[in-house]
C-alpha positions as CSV (number, residue, x, y, z in Angstrom):
1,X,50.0,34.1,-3.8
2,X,53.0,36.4,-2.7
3,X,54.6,36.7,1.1
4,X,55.2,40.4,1.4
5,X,56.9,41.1,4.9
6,X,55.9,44.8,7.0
7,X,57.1,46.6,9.0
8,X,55.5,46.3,12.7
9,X,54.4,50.3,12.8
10,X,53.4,50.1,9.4
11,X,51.1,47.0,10.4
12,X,50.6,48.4,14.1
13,X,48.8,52.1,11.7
14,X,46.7,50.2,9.5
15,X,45.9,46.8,10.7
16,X,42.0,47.7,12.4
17,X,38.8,46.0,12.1
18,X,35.8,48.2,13.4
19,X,36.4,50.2,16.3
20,X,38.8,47.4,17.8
21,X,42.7,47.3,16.8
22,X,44.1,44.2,15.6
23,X,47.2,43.1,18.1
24,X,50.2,42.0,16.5
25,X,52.4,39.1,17.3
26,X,55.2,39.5,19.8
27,X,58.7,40.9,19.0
28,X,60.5,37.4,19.4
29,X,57.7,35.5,16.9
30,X,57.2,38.6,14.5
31,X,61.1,38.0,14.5
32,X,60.7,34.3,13.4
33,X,58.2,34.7,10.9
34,X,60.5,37.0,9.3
35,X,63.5,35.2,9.7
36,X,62.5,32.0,8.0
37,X,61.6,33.1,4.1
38,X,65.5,35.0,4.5
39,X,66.9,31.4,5.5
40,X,64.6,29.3,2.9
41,X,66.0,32.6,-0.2
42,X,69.5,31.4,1.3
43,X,69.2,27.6,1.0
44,X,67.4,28.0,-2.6
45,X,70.2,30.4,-3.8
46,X,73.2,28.1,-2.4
47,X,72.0,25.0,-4.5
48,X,69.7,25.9,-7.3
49,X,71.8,28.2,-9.6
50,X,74.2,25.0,-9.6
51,X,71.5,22.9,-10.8
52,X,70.5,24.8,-13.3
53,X,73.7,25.2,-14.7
54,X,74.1,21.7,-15.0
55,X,70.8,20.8,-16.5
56,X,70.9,23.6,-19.4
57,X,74.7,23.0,-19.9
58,X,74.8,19.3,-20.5
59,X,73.2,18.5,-23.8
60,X,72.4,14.7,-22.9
61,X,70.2,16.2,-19.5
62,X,68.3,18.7,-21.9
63,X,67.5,15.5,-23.8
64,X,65.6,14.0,-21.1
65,X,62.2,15.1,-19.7
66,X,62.1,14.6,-16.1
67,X,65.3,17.3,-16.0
68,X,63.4,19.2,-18.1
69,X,60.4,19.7,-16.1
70,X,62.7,19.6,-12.7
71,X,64.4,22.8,-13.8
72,X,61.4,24.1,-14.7
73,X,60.4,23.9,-10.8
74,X,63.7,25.1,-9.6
75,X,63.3,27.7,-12.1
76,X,59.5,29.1,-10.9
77,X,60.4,28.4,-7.0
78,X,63.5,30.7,-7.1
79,X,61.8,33.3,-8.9
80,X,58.7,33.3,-6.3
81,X,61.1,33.2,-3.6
82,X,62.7,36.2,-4.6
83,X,59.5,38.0,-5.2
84,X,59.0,37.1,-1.6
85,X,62.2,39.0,-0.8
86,X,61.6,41.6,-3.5
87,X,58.4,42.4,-1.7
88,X,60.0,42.2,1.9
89,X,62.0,44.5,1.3
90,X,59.7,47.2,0.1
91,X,57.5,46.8,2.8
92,X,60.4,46.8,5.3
93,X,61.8,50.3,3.9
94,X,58.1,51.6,4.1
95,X,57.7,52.1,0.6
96,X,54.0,52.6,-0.3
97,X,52.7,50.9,-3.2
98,X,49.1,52.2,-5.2
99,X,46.7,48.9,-6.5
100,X,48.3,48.3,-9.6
101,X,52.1,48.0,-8.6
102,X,50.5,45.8,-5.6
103,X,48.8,43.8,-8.3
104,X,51.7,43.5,-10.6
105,X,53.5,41.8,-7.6
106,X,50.7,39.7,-6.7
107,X,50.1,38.5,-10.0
108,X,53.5,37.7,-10.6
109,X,54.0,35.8,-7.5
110,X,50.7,33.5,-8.5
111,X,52.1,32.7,-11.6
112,X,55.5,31.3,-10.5
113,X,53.4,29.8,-7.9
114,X,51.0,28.0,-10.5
115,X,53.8,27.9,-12.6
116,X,55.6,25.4,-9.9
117,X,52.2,23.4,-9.0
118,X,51.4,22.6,-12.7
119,X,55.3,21.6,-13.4
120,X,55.3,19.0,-10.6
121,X,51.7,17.6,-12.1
122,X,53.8,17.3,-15.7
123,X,56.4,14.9,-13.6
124,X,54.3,13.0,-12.2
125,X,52.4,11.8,-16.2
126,X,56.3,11.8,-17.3
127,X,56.7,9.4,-14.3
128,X,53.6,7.5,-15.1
129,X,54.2,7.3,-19.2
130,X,57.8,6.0,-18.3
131,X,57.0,3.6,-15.7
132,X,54.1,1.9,-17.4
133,X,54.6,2.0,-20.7
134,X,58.6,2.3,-20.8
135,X,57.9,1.1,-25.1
136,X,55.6,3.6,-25.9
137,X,57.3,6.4,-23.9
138,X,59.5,8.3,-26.4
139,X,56.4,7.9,-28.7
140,X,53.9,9.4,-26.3
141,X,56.3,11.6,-24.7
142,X,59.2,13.3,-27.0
143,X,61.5,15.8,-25.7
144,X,60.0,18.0,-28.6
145,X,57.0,17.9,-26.8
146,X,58.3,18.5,-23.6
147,X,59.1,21.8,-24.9
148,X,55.6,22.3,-25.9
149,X,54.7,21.3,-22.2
150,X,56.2,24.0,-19.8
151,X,55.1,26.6,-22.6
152,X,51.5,25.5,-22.3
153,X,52.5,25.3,-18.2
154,X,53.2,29.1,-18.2
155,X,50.8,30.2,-20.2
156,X,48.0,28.4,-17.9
157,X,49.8,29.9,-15.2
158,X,48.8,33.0,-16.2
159,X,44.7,32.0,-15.9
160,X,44.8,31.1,-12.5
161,X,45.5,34.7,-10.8
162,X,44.3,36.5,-13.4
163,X,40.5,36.1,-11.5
164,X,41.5,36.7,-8.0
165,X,44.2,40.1,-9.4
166,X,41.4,41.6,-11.2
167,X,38.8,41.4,-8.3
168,X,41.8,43.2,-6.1
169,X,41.4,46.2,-8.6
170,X,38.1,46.2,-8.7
171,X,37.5,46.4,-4.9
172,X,40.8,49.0,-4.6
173,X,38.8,50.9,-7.6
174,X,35.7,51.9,-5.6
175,X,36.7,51.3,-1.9
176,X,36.3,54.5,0.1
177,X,39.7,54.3,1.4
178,X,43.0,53.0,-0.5
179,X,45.7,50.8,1.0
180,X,48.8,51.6,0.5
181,X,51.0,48.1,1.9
182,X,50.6,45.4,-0.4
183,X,50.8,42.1,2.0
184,X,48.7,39.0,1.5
185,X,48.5,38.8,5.3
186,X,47.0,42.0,5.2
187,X,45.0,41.7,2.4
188,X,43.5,38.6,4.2
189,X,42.5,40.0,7.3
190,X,41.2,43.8,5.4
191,X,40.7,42.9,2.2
192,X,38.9,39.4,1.1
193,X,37.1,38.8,4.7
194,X,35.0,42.4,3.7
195,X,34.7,41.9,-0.2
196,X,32.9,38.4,-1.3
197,X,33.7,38.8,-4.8
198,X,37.3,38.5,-4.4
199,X,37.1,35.9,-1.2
200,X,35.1,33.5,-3.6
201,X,37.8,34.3,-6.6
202,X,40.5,33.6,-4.3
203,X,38.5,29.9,-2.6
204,X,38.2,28.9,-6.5
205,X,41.5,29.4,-7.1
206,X,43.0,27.2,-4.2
207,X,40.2,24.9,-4.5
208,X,41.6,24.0,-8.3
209,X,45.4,24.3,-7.1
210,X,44.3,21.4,-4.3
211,X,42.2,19.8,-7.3
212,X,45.4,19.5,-9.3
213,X,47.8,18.2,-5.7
214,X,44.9,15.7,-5.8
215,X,45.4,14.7,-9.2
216,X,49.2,14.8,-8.5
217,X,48.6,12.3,-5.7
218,X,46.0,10.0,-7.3
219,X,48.5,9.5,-10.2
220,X,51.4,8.3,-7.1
221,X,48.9,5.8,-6.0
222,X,47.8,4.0,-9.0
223,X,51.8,4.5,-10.3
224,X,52.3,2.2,-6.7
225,X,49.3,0.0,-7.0
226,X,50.1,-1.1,-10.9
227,X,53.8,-1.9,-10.5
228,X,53.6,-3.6,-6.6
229,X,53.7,-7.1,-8.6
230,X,56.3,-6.1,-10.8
231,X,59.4,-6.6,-8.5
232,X,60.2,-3.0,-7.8
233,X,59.4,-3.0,-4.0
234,X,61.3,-6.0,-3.2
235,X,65.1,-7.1,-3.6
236,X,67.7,-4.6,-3.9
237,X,66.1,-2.0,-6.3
238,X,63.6,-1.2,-3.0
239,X,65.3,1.3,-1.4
240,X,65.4,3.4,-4.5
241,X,61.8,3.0,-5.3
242,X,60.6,3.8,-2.1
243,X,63.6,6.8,-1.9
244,X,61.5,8.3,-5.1
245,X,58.0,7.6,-3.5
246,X,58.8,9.1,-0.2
247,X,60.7,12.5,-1.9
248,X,57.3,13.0,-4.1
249,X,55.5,12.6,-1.0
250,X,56.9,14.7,1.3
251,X,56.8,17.3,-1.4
252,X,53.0,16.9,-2.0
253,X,52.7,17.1,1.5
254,X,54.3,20.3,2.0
255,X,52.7,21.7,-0.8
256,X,49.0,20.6,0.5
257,X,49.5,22.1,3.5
258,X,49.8,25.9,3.2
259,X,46.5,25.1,0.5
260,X,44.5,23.1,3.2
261,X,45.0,26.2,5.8
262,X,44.4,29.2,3.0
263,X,40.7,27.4,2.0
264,X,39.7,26.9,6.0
265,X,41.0,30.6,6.5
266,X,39.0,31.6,3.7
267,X,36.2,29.6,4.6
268,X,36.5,31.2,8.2
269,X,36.5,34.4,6.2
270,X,32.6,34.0,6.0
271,X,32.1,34.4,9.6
272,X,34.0,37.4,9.9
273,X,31.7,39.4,12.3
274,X,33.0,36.6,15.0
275,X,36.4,35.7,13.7
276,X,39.3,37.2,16.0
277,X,41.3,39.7,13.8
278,X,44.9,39.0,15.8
279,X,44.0,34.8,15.2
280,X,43.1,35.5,11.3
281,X,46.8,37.5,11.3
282,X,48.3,35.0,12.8
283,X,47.3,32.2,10.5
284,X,47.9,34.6,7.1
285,X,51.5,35.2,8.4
286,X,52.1,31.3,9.4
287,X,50.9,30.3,5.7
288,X,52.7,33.2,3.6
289,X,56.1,33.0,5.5
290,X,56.9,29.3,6.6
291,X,54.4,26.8,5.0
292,X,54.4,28.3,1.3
293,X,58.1,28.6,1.4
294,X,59.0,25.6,3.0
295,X,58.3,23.2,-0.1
296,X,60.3,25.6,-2.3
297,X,63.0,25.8,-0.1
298,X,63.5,22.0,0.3
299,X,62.5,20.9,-3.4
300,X,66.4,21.3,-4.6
301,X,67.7,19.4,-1.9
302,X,65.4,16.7,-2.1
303,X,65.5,16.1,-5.5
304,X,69.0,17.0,-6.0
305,X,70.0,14.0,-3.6
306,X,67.7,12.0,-5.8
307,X,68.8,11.7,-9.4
308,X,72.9,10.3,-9.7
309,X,73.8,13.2,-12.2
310,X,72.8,15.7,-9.6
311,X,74.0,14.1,-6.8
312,X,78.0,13.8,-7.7
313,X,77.5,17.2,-8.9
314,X,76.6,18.6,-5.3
315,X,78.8,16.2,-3.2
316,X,81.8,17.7,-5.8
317,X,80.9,21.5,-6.1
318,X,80.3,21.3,-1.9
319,X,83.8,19.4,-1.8
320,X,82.4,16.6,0.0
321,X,83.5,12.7,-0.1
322,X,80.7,10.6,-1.5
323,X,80.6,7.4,1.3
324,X,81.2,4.2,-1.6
325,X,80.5,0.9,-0.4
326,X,84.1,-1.5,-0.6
327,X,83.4,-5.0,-1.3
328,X,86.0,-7.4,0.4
329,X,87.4,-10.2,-1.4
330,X,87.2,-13.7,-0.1
């Protein structure tokens, strides 16, 4: 998965289907969709190198898993972001790219992507190990084997593109007539509606990314349903609980989303003889530029504002004045 940006004459040359041309959007909403991955790189590169920093420079934060695996996310999301950049900028300057550099970039972008999927799926067993069964934790989970974790998490990584990047070369290997812009968009509305080999590569692998959210989510619920009669949603301590819930929510959320839309595009993609060209466009540039960037850009901030540690480190690096709550004496 990758969000490479064109150029409108670039798309305006190649962008056909048939004997009809595929219209682009207007100037003012081609605009847009350009403008917000440049605002989300911006956001992610104000925040994230500070957290980081923190985490990998504090020895008792390295000692703990759950800041572990949450710089491994801020970690994989800034990288795919700026492969999203990286690639926006090559298409922008009309530099053409042959398969393989295309499919270096592609693969590269899946695997941060994966990379970032499988992380948050780690957080949510830490979660679950911690929560019910806070004696046995440091026994089933050890920082040692933490360690052992995000390695196993990149190398998986690696598996999940590897079907849909190799079906890419194969179709760019024997079609009559080579593209040259390497865009997902594009390669969505030329590429995987005319080749079924890669289409079905590329439906498996969103249909196991969604299969893992699911798992992800699942995991939330029964994490809710076997601690509801423990005291954590009532009394004071509620707000906090719910605070976590609703930030690994709202992450899952955005992170379903673009999925949800790629599979019924894809799906779509088997009724391509009556599928509007300018509508399938549309949707490829709506998922690659604002719904798979929008999680990544707002993951720092809303789990920054979560943990304490991270917290007074923002409010003091951004100069800010923490609101405290003053007792009055009686």
């Amino acid at each position: 998965v990758t969000n490479p940006h064109l150029s409108r004459k670039s798309l305006t040359t190649v962008c056909r289907k048939g004997e009809g041309e595929t219209h682009l959007p207007s100037v003012l909403n081609w605009m847009v969709l350009q403008l917000c991955p440049v605002l989300a790189f911006l956001a992610i590169l104000l925040i994230t190198p500070v957290l980081l920093v923190r985490i990998l420079s504090r020895v008792d934060l390295r000692q703990q898993t759950r800041y572990l695996l949450l710089a491994n996310v801020l970690f994989s999301d800034l990288l795919f972001v700026c492969m999203n950049i990286l690639s926006a900028c090559i298409n922008s300057a009309g530099v053409l790219m042959t398969e393989w550099p295309c499919a270096v970039l592609l693969f590269f972008s899946a695997t941060l992507y994966s990379s970032g999927v499988l992380s948050i799926t780690a957080m949510v067993l830490d979660t679950c190990f911690a929560v019910l069964a806070p004696f046995r934790y440091l026994a089933l989970w050890p920082v040692s084997r933490t360690y052992g974790a995000i390695a196993a998490i990149w190398v998986i990584s690696v598996f999940f593109p590897a079907a849909a990047v190799g079906m890419f070369l194969w179709y760019h290997s024997t079609a009559p007539c080579a593209l040259h812009l390497c865009s997902l968009p594009l390669l969505m509305v030329l590429t995987v509606s005319h080749f079924r080999p890669l289409h079905v590569s590329m439906l498996l692998t969103v249909m196991g990314i969604i299969f893992i959210l699911l798992l992800v989510l699942s995991g939330y619920l029964i994490l809710y349903f076997c601690t509801r009669s423990s005291g954590v949603w009532k009394g004071e301590t509620s707000s906090r609980a719910r605070g976590t819930f609703l930030i690994h929510y709202l992450h899952l959320f955005l992170a379903f989303c673009p999925l949800l839309v790629l599979m019924i595009e894809l799906m779509l993609c088997n009724n391509s003889e009556t599928m509007d060209p300018k509508a399938s466009l549309w949707m490829s540039l709506v998922v690659c530029n604002v719904l798979l960037i929008l999680p990544k850009a707002l993951a720092p901030y809303l789990y920054g504002l979560r943990y304490r540690e991270l917290c007074n480190l923002l409010f003091q690096f951004f100069h800010l004045n923490r609101p405290t709550t003053i007792t009055p004496v009686i």
